[in-house]
Residue frames as a rotation matrix with the C-alpha (Angstrom) as fourth column:
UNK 1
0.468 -0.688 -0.555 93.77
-0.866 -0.482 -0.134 90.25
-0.175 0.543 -0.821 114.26
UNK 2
0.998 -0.017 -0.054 95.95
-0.004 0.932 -0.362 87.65
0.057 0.361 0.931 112.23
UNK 3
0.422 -0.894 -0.148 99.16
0.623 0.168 0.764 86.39
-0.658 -0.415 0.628 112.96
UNK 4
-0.103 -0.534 0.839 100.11
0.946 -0.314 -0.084 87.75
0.309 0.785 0.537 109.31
UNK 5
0.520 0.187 0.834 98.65
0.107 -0.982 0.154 91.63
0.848 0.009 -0.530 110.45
UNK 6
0.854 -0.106 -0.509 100.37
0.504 -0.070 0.861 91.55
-0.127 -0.992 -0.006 113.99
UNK 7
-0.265 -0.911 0.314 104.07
0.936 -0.322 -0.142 92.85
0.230 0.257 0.939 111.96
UNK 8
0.257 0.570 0.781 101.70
0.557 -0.747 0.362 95.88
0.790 0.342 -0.509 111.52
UNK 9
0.904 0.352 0.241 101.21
-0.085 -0.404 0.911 97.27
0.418 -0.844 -0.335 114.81
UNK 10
0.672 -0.021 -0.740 104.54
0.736 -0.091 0.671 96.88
-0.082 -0.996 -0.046 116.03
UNK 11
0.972 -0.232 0.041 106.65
-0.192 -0.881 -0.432 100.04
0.136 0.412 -0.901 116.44
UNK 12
0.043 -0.889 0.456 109.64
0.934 -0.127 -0.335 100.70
0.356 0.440 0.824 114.81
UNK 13
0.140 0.060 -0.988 111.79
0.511 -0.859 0.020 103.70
-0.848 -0.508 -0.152 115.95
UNK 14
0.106 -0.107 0.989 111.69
0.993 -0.046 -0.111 106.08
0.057 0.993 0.101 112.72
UNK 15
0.203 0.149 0.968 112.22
0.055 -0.989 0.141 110.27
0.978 0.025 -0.209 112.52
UNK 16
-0.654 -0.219 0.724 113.20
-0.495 -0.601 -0.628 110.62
0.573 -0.769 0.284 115.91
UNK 17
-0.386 0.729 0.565 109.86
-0.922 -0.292 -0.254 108.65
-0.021 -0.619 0.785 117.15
UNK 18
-0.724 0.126 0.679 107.90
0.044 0.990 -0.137 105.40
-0.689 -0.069 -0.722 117.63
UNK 19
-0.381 0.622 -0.684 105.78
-0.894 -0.437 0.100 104.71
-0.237 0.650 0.722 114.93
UNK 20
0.343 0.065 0.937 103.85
0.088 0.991 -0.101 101.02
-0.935 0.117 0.334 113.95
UNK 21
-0.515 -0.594 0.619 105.42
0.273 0.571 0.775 99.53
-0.813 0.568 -0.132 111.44
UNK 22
-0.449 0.474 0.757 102.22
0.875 0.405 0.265 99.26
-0.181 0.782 -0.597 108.63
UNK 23
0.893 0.194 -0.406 101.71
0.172 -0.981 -0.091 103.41
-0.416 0.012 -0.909 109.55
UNK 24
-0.150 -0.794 -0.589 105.28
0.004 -0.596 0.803 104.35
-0.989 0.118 0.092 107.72
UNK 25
0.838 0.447 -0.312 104.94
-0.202 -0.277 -0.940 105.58
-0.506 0.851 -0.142 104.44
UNK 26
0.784 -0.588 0.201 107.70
0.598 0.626 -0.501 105.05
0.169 0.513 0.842 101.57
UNK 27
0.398 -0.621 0.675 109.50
-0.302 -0.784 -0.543 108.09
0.866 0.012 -0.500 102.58
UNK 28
0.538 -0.075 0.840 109.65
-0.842 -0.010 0.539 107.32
-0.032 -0.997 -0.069 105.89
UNK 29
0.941 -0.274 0.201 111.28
0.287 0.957 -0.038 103.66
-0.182 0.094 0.979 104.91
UNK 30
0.413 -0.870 0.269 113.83
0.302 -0.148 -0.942 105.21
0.859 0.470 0.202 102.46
UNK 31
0.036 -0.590 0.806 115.03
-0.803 -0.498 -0.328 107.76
0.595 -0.636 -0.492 105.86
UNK 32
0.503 -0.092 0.859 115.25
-0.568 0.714 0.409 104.79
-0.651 -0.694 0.307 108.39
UNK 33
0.775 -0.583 0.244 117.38
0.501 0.331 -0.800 103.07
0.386 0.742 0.548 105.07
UNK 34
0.431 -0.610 0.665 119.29
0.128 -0.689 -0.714 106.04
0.893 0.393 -0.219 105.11
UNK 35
0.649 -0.290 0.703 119.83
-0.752 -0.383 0.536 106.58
0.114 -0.877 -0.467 108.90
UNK 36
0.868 -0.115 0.483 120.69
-0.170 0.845 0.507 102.69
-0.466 -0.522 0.714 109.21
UNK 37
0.582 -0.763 0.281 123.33
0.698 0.291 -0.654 102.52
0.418 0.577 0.702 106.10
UNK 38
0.290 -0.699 0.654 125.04
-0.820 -0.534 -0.207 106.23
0.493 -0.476 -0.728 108.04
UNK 39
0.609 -0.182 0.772 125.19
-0.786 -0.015 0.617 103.91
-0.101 -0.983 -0.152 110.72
UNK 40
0.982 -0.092 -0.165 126.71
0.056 0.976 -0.211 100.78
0.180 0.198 0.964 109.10
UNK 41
0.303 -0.922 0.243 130.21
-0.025 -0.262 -0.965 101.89
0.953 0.286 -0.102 109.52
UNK 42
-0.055 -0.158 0.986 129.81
-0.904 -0.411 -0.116 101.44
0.423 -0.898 -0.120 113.12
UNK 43
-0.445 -0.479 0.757 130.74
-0.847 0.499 -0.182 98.03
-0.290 -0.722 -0.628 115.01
UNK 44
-0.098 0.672 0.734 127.92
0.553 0.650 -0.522 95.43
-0.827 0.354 -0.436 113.53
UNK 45
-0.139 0.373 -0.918 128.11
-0.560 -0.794 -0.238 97.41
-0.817 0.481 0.319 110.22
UNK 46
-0.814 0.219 -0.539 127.57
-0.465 0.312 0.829 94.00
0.350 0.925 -0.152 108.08
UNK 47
-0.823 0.568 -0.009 125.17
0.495 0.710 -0.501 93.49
-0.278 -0.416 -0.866 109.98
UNK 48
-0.598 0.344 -0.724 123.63
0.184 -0.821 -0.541 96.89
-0.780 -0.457 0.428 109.86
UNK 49
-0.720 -0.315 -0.618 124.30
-0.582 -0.210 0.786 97.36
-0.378 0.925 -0.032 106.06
UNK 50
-0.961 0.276 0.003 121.94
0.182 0.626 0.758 94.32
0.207 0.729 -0.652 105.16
UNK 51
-0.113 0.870 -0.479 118.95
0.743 -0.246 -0.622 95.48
-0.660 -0.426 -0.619 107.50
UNK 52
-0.198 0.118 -0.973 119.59
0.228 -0.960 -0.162 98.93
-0.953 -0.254 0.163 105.58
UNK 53
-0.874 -0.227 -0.431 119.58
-0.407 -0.143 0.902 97.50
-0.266 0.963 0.033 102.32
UNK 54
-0.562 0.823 -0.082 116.05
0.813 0.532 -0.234 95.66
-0.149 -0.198 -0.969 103.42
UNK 55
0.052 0.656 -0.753 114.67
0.110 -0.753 -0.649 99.10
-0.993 -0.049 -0.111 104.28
UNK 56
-0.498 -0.470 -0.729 115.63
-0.229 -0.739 0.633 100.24
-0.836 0.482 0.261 101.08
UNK 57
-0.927 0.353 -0.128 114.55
0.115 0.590 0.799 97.24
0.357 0.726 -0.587 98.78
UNK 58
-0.263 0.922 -0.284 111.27
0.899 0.128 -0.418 97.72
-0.349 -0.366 -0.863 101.00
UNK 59
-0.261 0.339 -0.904 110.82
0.155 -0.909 -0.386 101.24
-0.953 -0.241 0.185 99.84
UNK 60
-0.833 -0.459 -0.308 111.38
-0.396 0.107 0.912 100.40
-0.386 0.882 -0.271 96.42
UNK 61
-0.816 0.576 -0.045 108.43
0.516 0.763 0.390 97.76
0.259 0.295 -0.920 96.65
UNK 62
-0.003 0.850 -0.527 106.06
0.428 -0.475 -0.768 100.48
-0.904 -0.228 -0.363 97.92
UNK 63
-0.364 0.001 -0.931 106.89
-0.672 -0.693 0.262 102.54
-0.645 0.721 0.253 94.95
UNK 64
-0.996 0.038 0.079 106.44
0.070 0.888 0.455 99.60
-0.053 0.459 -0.887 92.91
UNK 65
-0.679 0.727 -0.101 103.05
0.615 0.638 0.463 98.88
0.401 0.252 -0.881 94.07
UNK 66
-0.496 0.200 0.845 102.02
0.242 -0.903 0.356 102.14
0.834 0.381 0.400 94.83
UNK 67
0.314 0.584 -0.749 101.41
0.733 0.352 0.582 101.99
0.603 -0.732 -0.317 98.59
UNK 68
0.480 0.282 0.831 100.87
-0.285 -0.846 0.451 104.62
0.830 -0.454 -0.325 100.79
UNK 69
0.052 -0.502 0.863 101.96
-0.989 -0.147 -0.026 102.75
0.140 -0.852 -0.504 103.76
UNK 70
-0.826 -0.560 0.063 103.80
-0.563 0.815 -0.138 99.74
0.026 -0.150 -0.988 104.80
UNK 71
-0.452 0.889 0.070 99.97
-0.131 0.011 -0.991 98.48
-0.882 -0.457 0.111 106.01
UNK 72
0.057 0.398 -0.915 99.06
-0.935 -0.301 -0.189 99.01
-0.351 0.866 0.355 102.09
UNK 73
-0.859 -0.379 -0.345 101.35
-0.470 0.851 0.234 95.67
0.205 0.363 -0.909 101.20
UNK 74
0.627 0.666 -0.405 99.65
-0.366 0.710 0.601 92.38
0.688 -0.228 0.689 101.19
UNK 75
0.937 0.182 0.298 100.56
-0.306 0.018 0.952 89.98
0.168 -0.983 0.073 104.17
UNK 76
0.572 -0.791 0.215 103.38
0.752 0.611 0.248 87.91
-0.328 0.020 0.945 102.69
UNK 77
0.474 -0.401 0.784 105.25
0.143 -0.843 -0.518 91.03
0.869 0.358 -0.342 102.08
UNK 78
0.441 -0.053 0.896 104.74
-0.779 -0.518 0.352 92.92
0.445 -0.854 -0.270 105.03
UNK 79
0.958 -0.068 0.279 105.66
-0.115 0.798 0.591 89.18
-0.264 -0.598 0.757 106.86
UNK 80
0.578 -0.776 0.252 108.61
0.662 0.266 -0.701 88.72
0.477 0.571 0.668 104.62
UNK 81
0.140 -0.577 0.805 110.18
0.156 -0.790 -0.593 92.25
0.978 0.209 -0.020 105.41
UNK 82
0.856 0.048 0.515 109.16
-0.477 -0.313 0.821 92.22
0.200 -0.949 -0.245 109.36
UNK 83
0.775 -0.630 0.052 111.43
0.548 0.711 0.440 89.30
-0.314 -0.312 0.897 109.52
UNK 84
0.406 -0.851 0.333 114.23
0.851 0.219 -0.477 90.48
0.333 0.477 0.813 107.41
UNK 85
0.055 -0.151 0.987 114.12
-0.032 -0.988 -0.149 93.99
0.998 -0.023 -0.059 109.03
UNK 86
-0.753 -0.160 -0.638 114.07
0.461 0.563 -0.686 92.78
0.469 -0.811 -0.350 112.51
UNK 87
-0.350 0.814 0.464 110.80
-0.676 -0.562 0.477 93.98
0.649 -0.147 0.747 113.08
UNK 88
0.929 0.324 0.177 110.08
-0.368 0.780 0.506 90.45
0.026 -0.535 0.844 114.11
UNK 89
-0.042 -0.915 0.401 112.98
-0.642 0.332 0.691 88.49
-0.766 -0.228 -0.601 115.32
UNK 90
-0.359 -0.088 -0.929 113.92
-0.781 0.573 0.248 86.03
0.511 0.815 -0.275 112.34
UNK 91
-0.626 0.171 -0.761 111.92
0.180 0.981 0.072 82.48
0.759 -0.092 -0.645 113.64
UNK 92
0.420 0.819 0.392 109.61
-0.117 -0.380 0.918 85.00
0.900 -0.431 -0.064 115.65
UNK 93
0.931 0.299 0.208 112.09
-0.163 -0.170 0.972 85.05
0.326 -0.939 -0.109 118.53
UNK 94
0.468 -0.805 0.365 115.13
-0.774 -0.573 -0.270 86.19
0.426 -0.156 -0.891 120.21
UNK 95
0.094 -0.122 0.988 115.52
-0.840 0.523 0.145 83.12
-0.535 -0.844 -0.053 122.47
């Protein structure tokens, strides 16, 4: 596996459940949008708000390019969005 495919595989909590990242479909993006922007109003909510407006702009690009599932994208996508969604930590690390 390539650094670029590793975003893939990890899991994200979505619907109640863990799920990898490159398995979530565009629905599943938009509701993890939606759950995150309910939540923006809560303590870190400009923080929240921009993660939720990622999901969103990410669902948008599936529709776009007609992908089934996050996994569908090409790498510099999927790479782009892990980062910006904190999937990956921005610079690939908390520390």
């Amino acid at each position: 596996m390539t650094s670029a495919q590793q975003p893939r595989h990890v899991s994200v909590f979505c619907g109640g459940e863990y799920r990898e990242f490159g398995d979530l479909t565009a629905a599943q993006v938009a509701a993890r949008a939606d759950e995150l922007k309910a939540a923006s109003g809560l303590g870190h909510g400009g923080r929240v708000a921009a993660v939720a407006m990622g999901w969103r702009e990410l669902a948008r690009v599936m529709r776009d390019r007609e992908a089934s599932t996050v996994g569908d994208l090409d790498d510099e996508t999927v790479a782009t969005y892990s980062e910006r969604l904190w999937i990956v930590p921005p610079g690939g690390s908390l520390l």
